[in-house]
N, C-alpha and C positions, 0 to 999 in steps of 0.2 A: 785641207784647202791648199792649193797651190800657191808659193812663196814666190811671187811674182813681185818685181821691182814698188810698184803700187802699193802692192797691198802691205810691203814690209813700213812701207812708207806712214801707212793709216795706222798701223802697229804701233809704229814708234811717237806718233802723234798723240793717239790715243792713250799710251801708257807717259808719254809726259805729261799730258794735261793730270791726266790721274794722280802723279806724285806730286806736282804744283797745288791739284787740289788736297790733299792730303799735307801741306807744308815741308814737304820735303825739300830742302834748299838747294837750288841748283850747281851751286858755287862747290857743292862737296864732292871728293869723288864717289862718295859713299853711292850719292844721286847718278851717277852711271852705271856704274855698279849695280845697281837693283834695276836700272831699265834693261841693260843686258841682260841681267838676267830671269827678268820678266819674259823677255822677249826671245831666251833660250827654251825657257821651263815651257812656254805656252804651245811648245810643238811637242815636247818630251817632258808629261810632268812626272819621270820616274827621275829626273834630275834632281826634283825636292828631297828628294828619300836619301841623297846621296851629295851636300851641299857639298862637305870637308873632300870626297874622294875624285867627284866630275865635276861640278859647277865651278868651285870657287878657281881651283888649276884651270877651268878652259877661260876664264872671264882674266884671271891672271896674266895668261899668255895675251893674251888678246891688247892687256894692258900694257904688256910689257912690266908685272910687278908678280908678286907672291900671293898667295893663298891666301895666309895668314892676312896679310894686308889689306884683301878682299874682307874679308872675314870681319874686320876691324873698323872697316871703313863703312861699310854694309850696314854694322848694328850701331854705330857713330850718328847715321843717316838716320836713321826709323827711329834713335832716342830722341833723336834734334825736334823730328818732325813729331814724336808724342807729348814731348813737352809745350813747344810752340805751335802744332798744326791747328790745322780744323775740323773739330770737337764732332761735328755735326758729319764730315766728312770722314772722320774714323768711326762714329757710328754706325753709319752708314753701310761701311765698306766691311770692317771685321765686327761688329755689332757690340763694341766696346771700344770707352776711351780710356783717357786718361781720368775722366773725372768719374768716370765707373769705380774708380779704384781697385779694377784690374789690371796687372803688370801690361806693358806693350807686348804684343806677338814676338816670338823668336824671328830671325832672319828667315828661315825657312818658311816659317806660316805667312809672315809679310809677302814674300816672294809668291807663295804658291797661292796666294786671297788675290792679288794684283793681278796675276794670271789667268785667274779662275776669271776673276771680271774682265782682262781681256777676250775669254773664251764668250762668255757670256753676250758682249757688244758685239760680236764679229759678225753677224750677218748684217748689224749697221754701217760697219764698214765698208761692205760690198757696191 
């Protein structure tokens, strides 16, 4: 699909309601962090496979911060939002919560489940 002003537009609309619904707190950087990089992975999901080596250095720069910081701030964001989110809304999305008593998702699987349901909406978008 062609990444037209618009359609980046409905992207980023679409992957913030997503993390608000999921309790993701806005306030963190953590929470930009995973929109960017929702919003990278969903054009190139061989960037999952490779968080430590492309993602987290290109969302880095981007920050003006470090990897490692990415990294930290990333999995910061997705514990806030398993302990506090919405039950029904990680259900939902990775088919386990919290009260499954399965661990949260790694940063990768968070990122690349987000994107996957970005792919998934996109002709909504249209």
């Amino acid at each position: 699909m062609k990444n037209t002003e618009n359609t980046l537009l409905k992207r980023k609309n679409f992957v913030t309601k997503l993390m608000l619904d999921l309790g993701v707190p806005a306030h963190l950087k953590g929470y930009h962090y995973i929109r960017t990089a929702v919003l990278m992975t969903v054009d190139d999901m061989e960037l999952v496979s490779s968080v430590t080596k492309l993602l987290y250095p290109d969302i880095a720069k981007e920050y003006k911060t470090t990897g490692q910081k990415v990294e930290r701030a990333i999995r910061n964001a997705i514990e806030v939002s398993w302990q506090r989110g919405n039950m029904d809304a990680m259900e939902r999305i990775f088919g386990f919560s919290a009260h499954t008593g399965k661990g949260r998702p790694t940063n990768s699987e968070y990122i690349a489940r987000l994107a996957d349901e970005l792919q998934l909406h996109e002709e909504e978008l249209l």
